[in-house]
SETORSE-41178 format. One record per atom (N, C-alpha, C, O): x, y, z; residue in three letters. Coordinates in steps of 0.001 Angstrom, whole numbers, plus 500000, padded with zeros to 6 digits. Layout:
<recs>
XYZALA...
</recs>
This chain:
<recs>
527472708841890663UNK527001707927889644UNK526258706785890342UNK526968706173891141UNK524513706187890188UNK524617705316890269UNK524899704117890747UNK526119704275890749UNK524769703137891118UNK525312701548890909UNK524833701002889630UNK525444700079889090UNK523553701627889009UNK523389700656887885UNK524118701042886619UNK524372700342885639UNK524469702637886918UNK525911702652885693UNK527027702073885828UNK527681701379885049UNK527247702489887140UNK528691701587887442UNK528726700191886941UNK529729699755886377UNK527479699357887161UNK527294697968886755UNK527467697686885286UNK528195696805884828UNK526589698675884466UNK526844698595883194UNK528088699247882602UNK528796698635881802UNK528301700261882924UNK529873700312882767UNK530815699600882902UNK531684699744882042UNK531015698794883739UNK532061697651884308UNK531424696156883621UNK532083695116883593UNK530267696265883178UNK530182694987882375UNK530483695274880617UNK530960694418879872UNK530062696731880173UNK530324696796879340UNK532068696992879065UNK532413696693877922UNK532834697317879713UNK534604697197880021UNK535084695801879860UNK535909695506878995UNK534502694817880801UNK534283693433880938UNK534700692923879592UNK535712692345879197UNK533729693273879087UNK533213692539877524UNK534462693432876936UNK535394692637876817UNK534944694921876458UNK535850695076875657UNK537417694312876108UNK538199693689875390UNK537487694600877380UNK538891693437878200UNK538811692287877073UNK539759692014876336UNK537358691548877029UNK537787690057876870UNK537762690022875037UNK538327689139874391UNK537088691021874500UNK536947691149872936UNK538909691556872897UNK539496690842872084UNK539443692142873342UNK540470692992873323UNK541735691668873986UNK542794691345873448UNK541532691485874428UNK542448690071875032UNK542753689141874012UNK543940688812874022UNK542255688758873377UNK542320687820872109UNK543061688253871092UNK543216687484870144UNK543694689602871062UNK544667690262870273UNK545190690775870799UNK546304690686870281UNK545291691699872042UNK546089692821872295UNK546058692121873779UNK544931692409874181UNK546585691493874618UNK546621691518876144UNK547242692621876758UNK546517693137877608UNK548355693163876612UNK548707694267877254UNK547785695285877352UNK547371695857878360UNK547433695490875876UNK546092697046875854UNK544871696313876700UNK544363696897877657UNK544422694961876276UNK543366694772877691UNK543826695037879171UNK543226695927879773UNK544473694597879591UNK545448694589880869UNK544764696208881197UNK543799696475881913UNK545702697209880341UNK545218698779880442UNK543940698997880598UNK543502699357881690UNK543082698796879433UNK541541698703879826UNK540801698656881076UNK539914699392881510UNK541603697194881756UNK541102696928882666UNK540975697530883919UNK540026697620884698UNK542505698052883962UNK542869699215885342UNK542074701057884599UNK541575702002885210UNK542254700892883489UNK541436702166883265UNK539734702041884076UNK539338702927884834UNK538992700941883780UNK537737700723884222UNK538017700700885715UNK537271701452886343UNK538861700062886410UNK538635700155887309UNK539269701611888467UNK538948701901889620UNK539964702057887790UNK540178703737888456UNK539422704167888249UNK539196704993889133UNK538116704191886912UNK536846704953886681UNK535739704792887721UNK534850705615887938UNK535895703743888269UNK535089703064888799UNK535147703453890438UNK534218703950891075UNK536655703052891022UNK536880704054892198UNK536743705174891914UNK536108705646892856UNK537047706426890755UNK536682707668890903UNK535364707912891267UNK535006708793892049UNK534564707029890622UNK533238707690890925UNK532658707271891867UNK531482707596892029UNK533341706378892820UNK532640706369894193UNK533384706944894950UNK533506706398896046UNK534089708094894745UNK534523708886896004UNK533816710053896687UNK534188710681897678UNK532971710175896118UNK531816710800896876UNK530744710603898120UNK530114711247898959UNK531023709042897569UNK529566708202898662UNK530984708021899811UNK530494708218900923UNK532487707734899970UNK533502707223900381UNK533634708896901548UNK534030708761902706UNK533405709734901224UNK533684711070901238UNK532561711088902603UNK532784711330903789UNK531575710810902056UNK530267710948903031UNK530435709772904220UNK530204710062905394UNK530789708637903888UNK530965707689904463UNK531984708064905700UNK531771707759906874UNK533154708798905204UNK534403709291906528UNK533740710005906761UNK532677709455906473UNK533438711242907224UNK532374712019907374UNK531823712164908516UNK531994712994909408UNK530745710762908347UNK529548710462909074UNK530678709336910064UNK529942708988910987UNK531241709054910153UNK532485707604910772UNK533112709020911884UNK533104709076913113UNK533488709781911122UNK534148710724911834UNK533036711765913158UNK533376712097914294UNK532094711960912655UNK531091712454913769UNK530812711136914990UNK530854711195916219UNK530595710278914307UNK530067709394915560UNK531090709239916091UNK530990709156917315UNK532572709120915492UNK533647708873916026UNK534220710030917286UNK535130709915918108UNK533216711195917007UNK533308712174917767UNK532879712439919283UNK533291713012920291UNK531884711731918867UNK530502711732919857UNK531284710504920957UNK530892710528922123UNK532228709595920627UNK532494708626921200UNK533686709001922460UNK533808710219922590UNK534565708190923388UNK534824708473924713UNK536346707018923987UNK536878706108924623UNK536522707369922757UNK537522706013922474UNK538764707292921901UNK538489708412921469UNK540265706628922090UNK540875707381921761UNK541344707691920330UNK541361706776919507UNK541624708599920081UNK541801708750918213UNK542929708260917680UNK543204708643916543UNK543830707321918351UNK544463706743917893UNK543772704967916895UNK544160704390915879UNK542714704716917834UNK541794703664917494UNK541104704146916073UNK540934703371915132UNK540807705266916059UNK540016705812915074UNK540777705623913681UNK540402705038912665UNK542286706488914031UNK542802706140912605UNK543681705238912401UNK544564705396911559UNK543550703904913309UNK544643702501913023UNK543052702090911971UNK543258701654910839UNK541539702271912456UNK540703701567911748UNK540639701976910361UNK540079701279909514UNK541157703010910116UNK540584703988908427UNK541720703270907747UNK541650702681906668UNK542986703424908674UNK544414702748908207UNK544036701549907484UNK544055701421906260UNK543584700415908601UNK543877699228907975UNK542425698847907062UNK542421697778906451UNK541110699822906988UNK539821699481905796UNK541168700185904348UNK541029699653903247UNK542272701241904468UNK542178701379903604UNK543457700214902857UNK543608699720901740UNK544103700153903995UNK545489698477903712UNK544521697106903095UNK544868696183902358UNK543570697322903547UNK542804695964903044UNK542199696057901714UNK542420695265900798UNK541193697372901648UNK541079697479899957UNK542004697881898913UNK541694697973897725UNK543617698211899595UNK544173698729898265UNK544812697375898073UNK545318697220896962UNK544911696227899023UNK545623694885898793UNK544894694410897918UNK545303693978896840UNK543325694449898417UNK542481693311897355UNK542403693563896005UNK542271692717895121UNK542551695615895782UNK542602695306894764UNK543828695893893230UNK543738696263892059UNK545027695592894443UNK546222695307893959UNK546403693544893351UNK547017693161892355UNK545517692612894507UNK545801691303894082UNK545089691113893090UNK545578690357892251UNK543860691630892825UNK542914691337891643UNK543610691947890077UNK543685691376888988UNK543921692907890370UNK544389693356889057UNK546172692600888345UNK546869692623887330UNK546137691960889881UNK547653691245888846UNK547393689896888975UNK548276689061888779UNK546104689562889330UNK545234687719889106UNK544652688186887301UNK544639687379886372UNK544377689133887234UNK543681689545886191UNK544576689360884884UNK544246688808883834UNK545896690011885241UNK547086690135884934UNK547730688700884153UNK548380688558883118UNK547260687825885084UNK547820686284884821UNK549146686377885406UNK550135685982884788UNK549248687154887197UNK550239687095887546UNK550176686464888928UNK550583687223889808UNK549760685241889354UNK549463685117890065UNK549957685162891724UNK549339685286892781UNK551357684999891376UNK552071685206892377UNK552698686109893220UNK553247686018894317UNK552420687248892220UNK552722688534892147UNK551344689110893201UNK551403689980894069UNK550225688346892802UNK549034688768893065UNK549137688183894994UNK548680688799895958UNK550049686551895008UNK550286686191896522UNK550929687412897614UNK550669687781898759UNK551997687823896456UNK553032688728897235UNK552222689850897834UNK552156690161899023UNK551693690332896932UNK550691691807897380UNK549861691186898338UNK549540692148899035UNK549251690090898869UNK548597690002899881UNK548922689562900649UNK548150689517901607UNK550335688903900794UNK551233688405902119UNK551654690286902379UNK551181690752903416UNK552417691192901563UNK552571692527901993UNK551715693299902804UNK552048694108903670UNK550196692866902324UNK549169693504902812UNK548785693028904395UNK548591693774905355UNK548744691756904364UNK548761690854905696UNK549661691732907037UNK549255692376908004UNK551066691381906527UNK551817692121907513UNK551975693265907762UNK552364693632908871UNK551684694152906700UNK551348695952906755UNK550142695682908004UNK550544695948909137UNK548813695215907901UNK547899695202908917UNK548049694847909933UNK547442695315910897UNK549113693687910016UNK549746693060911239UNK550979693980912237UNK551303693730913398UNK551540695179911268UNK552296696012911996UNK551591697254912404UNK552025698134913148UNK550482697198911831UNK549698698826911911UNK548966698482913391UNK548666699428914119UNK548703697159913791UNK547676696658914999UNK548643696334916405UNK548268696190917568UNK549964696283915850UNK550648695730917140UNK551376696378917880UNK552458696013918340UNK550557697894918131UNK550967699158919259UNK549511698162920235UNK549579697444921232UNK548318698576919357UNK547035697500920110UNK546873696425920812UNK546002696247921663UNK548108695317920313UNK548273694311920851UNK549404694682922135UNK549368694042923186UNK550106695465921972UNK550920695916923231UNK550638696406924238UNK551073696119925354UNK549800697281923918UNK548429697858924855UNK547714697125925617UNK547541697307926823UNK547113695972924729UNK546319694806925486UNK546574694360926299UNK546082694254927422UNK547683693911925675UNK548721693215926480UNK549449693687927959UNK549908692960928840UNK549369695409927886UNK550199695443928982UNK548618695715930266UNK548534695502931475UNK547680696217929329UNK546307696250930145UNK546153694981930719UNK546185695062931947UNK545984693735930262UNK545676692197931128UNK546844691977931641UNK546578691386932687UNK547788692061931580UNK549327692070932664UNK548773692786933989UNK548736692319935127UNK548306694186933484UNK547557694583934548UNK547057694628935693UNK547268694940936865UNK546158694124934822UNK545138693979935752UNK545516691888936200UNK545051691518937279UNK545947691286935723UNK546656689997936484UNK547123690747937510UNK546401691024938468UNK548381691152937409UNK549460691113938520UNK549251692190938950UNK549909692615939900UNK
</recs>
């Protein structure tokens, strides 16, 4: 699909959320995560091509594949946080929306700190 459907799709959603909010908040609430799973569905194609092409060059490269999939790890810890926090800011939950991104924080912070041990024992290293 597009970006300029996606655009009009998600503005035309937009507009039923906020027509639909003024009576029904829960069924907007729904709306809203409906538009936006529609919205990731239909970019899993370009997402598809994107690993793909990440994964060949990643091929071609002399780095170990552990690097490869801490990076897919934490692009995918970071977009499912942002938009876990958005949909419960959306929500009018805001704190709920803090929690999911302090969770997300330290999920990335435990997925990186084999890397930082590594580093770490590499400049020990090469110091002493």
């Amino acid at each position: 699909m597009s970006i300029q459907t996606t655009a009009a799709l998600c503005i035309i959603g937009s507009v039923l959320c906020l027509v639909l909010r003024e009576y029904q908040r829960p069924q907007a609430a729904l709306l809203g995560i409906v538009v936006v799973v529609g919205t990731i569905l239909s970019a899993m194609p370009e997402v598809r091509q994107i690993a793909e092409t990440a994964s060949a060059l990643y091929a071609q490269s002399s780095l170990s594949p552990t690097y490869f999939v801490i990076l897919c790890k934490a692009l995918g810890i970071a977009y499912l946080t942002q938009l876990g926090s958005d949909i419960c800011r959306d929500c009018g939950e805001a704190a709920i929306a803090s929690a999911v991104e302090l969770c997300g924080r330290i999920s990335l912070v435990a997925l990186a700190l084999p890397l930082f041990v590594q580093l770490t024992e590499t400049v020990l290293g090469v110091i002493g």
